[in-house]
VOPALO-402591 format. One record per residue (C-alpha): x, y, z negated. Coordinates in nm, 3 decimals, padded with zeros to 5 digits. Example, Ala and Ser with C-alpha at 12.3 -4.5 7.8 and 13.67 -1.06 7.14 Angstrom:
[[01.230,-00.450,-00.780]]
[[01.367,-00.106,-00.714]]
END
This chain:
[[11.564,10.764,-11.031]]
[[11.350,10.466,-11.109]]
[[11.208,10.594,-11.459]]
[[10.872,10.549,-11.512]]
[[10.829,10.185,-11.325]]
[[11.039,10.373,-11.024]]
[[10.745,10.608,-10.980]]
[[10.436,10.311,-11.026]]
[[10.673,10.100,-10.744]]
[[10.814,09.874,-10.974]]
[[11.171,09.907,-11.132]]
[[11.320,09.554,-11.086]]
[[11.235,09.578,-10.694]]
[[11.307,09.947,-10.646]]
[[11.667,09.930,-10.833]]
[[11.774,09.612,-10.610]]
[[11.663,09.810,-10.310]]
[[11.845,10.095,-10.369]]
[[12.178,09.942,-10.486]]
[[12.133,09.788,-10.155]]
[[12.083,10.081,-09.973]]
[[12.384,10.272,-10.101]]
[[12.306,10.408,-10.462]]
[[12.541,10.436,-10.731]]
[[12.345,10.440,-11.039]]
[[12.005,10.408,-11.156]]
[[11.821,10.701,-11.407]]
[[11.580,10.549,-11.610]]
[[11.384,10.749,-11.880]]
[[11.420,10.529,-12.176]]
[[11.623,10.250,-12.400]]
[[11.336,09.998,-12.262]]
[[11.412,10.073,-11.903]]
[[11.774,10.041,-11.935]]
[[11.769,09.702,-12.153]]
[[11.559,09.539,-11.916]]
[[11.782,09.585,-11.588]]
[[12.074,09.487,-11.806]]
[[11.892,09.170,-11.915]]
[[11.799,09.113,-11.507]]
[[12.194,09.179,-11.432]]
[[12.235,09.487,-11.293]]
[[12.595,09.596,-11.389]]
[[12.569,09.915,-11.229]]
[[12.591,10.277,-11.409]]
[[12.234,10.319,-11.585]]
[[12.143,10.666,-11.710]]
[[11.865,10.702,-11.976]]
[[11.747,11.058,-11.912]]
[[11.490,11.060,-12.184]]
[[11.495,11.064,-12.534]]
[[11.672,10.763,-12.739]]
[[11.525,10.749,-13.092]]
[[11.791,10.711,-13.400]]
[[11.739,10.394,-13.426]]
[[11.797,10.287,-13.064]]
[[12.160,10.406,-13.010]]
[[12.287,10.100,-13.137]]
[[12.088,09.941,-12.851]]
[[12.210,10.162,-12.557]]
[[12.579,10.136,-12.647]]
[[12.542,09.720,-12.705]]
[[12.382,09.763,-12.307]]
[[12.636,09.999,-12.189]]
[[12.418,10.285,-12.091]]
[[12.481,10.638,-12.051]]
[[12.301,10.870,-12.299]]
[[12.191,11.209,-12.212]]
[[12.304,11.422,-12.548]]
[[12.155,11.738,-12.676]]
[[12.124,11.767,-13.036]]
[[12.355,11.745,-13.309]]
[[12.195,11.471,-13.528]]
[[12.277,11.167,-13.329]]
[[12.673,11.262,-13.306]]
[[12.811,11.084,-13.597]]
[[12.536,10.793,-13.545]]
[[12.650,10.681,-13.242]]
[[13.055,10.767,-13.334]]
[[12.961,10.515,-13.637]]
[[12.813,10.265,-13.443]]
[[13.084,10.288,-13.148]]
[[13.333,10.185,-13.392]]
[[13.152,09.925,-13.566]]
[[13.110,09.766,-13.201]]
[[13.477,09.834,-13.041]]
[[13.300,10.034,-12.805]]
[[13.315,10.353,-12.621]]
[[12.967,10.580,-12.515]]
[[12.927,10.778,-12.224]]
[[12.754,11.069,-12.266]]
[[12.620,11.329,-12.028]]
[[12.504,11.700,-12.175]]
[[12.202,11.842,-12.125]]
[[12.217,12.223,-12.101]]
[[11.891,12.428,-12.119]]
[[11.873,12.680,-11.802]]
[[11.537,12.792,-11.828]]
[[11.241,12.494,-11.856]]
[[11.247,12.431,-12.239]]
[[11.247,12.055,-12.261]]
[[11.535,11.892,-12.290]]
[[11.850,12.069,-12.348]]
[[12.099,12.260,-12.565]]
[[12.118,12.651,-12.527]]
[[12.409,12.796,-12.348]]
[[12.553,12.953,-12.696]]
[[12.528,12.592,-12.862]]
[[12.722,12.410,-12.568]]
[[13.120,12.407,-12.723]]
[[13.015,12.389,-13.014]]
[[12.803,12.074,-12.950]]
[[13.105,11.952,-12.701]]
[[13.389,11.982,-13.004]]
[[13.131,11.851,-13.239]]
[[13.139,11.537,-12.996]]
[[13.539,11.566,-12.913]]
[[13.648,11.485,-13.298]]
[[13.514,11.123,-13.203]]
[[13.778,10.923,-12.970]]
[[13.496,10.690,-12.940]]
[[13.253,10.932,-12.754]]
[[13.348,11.064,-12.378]]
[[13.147,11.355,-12.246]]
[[13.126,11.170,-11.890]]
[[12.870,11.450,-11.747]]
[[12.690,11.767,-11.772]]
[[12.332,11.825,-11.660]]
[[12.005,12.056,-11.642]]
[[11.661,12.023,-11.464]]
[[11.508,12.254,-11.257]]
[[11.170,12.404,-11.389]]
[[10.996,12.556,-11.057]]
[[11.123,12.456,-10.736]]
[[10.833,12.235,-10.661]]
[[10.536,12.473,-10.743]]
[[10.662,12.790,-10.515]]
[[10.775,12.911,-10.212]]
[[10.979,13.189,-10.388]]
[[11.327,12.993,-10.491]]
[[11.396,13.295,-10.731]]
[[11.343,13.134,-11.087]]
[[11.536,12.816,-10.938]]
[[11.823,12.995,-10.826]]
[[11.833,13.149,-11.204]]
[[11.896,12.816,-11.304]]
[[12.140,12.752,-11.090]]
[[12.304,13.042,-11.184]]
[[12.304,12.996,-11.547]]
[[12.389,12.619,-11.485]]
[[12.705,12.737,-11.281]]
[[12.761,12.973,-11.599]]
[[12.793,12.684,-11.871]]
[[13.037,12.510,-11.627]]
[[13.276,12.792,-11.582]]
[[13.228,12.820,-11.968]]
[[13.359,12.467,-11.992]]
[[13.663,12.527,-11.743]]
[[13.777,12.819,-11.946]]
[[13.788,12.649,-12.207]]
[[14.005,12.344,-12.074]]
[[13.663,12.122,-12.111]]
[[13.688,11.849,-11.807]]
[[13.364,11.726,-11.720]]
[[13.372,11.409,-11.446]]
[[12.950,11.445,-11.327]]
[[12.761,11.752,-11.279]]
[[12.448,11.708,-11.176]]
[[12.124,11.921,-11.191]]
[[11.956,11.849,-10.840]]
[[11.643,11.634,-10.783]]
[[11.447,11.575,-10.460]]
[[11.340,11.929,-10.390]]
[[11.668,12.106,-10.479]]
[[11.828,11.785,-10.251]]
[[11.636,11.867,-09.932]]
[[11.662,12.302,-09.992]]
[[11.993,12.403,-10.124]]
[[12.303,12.153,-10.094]]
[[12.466,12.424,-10.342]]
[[12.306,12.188,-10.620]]
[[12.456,11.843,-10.503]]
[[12.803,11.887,-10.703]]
[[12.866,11.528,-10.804]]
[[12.560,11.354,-10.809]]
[[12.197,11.405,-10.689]]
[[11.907,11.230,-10.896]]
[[11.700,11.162,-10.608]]
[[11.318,11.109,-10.731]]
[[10.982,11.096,-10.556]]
[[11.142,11.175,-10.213]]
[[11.301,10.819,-10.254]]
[[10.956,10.668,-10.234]]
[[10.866,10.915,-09.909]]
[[10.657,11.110,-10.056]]
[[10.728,11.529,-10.079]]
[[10.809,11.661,-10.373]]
[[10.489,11.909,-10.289]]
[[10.332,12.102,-10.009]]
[[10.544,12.415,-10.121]]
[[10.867,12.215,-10.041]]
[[10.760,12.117,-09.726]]
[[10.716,12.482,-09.634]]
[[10.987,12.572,-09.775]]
[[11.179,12.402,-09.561]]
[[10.987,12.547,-09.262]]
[[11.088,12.880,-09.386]]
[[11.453,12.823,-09.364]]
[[11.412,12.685,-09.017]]
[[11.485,12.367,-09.118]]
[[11.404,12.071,-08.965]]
[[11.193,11.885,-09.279]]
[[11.361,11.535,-09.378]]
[[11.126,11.255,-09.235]]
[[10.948,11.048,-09.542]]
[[10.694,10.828,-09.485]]
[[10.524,10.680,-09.844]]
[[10.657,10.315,-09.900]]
[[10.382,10.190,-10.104]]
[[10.018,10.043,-10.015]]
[[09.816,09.966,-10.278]]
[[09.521,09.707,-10.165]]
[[09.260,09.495,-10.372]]
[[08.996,09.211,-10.206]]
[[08.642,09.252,-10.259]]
[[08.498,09.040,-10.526]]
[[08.139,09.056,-10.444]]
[[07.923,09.183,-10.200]]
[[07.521,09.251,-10.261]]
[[07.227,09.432,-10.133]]
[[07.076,09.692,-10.316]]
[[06.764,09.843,-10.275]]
[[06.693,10.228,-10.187]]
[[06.642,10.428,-10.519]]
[[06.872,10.187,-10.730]]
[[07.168,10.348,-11.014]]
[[07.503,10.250,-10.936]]
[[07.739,10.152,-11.228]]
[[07.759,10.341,-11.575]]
[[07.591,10.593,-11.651]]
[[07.364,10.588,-11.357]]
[[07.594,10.861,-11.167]]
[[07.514,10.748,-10.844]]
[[07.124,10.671,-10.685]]
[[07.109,10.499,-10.349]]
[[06.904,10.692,-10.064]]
[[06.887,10.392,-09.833]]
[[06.923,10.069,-09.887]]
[[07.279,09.993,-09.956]]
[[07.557,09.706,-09.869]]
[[07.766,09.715,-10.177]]
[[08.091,09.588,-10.204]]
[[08.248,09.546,-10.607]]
[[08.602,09.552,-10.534]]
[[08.839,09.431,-10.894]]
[[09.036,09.743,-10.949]]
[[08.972,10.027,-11.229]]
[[09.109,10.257,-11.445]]
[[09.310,10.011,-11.645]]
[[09.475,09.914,-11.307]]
[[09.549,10.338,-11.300]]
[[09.275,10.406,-11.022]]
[[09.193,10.739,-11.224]]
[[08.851,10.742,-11.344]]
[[08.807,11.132,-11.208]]
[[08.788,10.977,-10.857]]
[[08.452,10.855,-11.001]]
[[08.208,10.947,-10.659]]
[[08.488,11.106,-10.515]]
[[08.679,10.890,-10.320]]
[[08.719,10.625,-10.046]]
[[08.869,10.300,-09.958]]
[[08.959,10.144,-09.650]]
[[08.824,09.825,-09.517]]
[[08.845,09.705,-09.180]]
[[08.982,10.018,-09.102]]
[[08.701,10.228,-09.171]]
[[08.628,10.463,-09.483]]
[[08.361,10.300,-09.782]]
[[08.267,10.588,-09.976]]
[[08.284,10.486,-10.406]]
[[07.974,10.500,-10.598]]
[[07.895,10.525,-10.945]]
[[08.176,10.603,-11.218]]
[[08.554,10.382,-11.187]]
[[08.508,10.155,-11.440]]
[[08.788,09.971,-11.683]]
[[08.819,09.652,-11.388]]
[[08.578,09.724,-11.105]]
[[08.471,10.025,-10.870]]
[[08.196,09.981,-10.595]]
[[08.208,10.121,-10.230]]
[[07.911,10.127,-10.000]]
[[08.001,09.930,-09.683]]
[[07.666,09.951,-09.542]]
[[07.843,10.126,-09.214]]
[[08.146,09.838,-09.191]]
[[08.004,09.566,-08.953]]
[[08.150,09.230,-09.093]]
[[08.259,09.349,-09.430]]
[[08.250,08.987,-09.622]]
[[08.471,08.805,-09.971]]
[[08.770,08.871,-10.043]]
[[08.807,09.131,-09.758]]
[[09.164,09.361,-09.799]]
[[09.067,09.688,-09.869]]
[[09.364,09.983,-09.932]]
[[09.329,10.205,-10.188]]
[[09.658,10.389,-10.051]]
[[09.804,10.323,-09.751]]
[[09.701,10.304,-09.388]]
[[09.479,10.017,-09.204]]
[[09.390,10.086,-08.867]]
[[09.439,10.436,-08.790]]
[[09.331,10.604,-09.090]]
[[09.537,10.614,-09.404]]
[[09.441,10.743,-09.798]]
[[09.756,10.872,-09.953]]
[[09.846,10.951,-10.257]]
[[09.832,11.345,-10.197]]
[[09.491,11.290,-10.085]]
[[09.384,11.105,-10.377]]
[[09.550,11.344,-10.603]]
[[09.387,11.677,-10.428]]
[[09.050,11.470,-10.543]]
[[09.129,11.538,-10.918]]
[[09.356,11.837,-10.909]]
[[09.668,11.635,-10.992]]
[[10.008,11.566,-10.825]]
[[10.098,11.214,-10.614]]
[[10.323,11.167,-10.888]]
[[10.048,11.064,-11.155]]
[[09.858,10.883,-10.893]]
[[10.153,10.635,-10.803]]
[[10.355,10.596,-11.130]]
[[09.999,10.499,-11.303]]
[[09.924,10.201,-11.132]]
[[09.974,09.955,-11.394]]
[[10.276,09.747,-11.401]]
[[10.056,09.446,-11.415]]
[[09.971,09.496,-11.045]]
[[10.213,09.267,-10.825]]
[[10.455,09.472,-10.632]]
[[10.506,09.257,-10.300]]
[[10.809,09.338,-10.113]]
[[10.752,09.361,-09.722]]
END
């Protein structure tokens, strides 16, 4: 899965690292996505796993991407367009087990599937689902639902002479606790990147007496520091005057902010690295710049490399540790860093 900028990583890098490594296809979440590894020439199976407006089909079959399919409404559109272009679409169903997003309920599945068979052009290549809580517990109960009502729409199918090449439902978590989901594909996500799913999967995997996977996080995100300045004891600290100095302070204004995807709720909260050593932020994340106090770094100077994720020395910030800061996941810290930021390859 490299949807969403392959998780903040960067989707052009990513995808050519994983084809090299072994994968067969790429998931993307949108006609965007998909057009622009086309247009870089990756001829490789490319699944869009999010929505496709209306208006965009034409787009994804011109690009030869798979569609995932779960309403009615875009049947005849894309059977139109198909033969307009000479052109066949894949198209993989979504079935709803149990997290109402995506999908089509279990009742509406042949009648959605014959809908699509009166079209030679269209050719149900797949079936999928998603699981809803396999992440966020230790108790595998509502999961295994899933996969139970999953396994129920594809005996549905064989009984009714319905052959279906790709099943797939598992992502990282179900990939590293139950093989049972694998079937013909597994859309490997954040564990690609080596970062757990969640703690919960971790001990999950405990619990079975498993040996956990080994992932170490792949990315490092560093700035340099722009400026540094002395500031006197008593002095406010950025907007809003959130932070006042009780000593006097060595300040360092490092060229990162919220528009770069360093959340702004890490505002006081958080640290960098720089020479190894932890500089504590003060004052609020602005749009461009944050400021750490490197008053306790001997030789701190310009254009320093500080990490805002990643390991120097032997401390590290990670993602998890940012995210526990503002209640989130590692997922929204990672896939927010703004595709502006270079992605260097090492």
């Amino acid at each position: 899965m490299v949807k969403a900028n392959a998780y903040g990583h960067g989707i052009l890098e990513v995808s050519k690292i994983a084809l090299r490594a072994g994968a067969d296809w790429l998931g993307v979440n949108s006609l965007e996505e998909g057009i622009i590894l086309r247009k870089k020439g990756f001829d490789c199976p490319i699944l869009i796993v999010g929505y496709i407006p209306l208006d965009g089909l034409k787009g994804a079959v011109i690009h030869d991407l798979r569609l995932i399919v779960y309403n009615f409404e875009p049947v005849d559109r894309l059977a139109r367009i198909c033969r307009l272009l000479q052109k066949k679409a894949l198209l993989h169903l979504k079935v709803e087990t149990g997290t109402y997003r995506q999908g089509i309920r279990e009742e509406d599945v042949l009648t959605l599937i014959r809908k699509v068979q009166e079209f030679p052009e269209l050719v149900i290549e797949g079936v999928s689902s998603h699981f809803a809580n396999i992440e966020d517990t230790t108790d595998h109960t509502y999961a295994k639902f899933q996969l139970e009502s999953f396994q129920r729409v594809l005996q549905i199918l064989k009984d009714n002479n319905v052959e279906v090449p790709i099943k797939h439902i598992s992502c990282t978590a179900s990939a590293i606790l139950f093989p049972e989901t694998y079937f013909d594909m597994v859309r490997t996500g954040i564990g690609m990147y080596g970062l757990w799913p969640s703690k919960e999967t971790y001990l999950s995997c405990l619990s079975q007496k498993r040996k956990p996977v080994f992932l170490k996080p792949v990315l490092s995100w560093k700035a340099k520091i722009a400026q540094i300045k002395k500031v006197p004891r008593g002095a406010f600290i950025g907007y809003g005057c959130t932070y006042r100095t009780t000593r006097e302070t060595l300040l360092a204004v490092l060229s990162v902010g919220y528009y770069d995807g360093y959340d702004r709720s890490l505002s006081n909260l958080s640290y960098v690295l720089i020479r190894g050593m932890r500089a504590p932020l003060r004052g609020r994340v602005a749009m461009n710049f944050i400021m750490v106090d490197v008053t306790d770094i001997p030789g701190a100077k310009l254009e320093d490399e500080v990490v805002l994720i990643g390991e120097d020395g032997e401390d590290v910030i990670s993602a998890d540790e940012l995210a526990s800061l503002v209640g989130t996941i590692n997922y929204e810290i990672v896939t927010r860093i703004n595709p502006h930021v270079a992605r260097i390859i090492v």
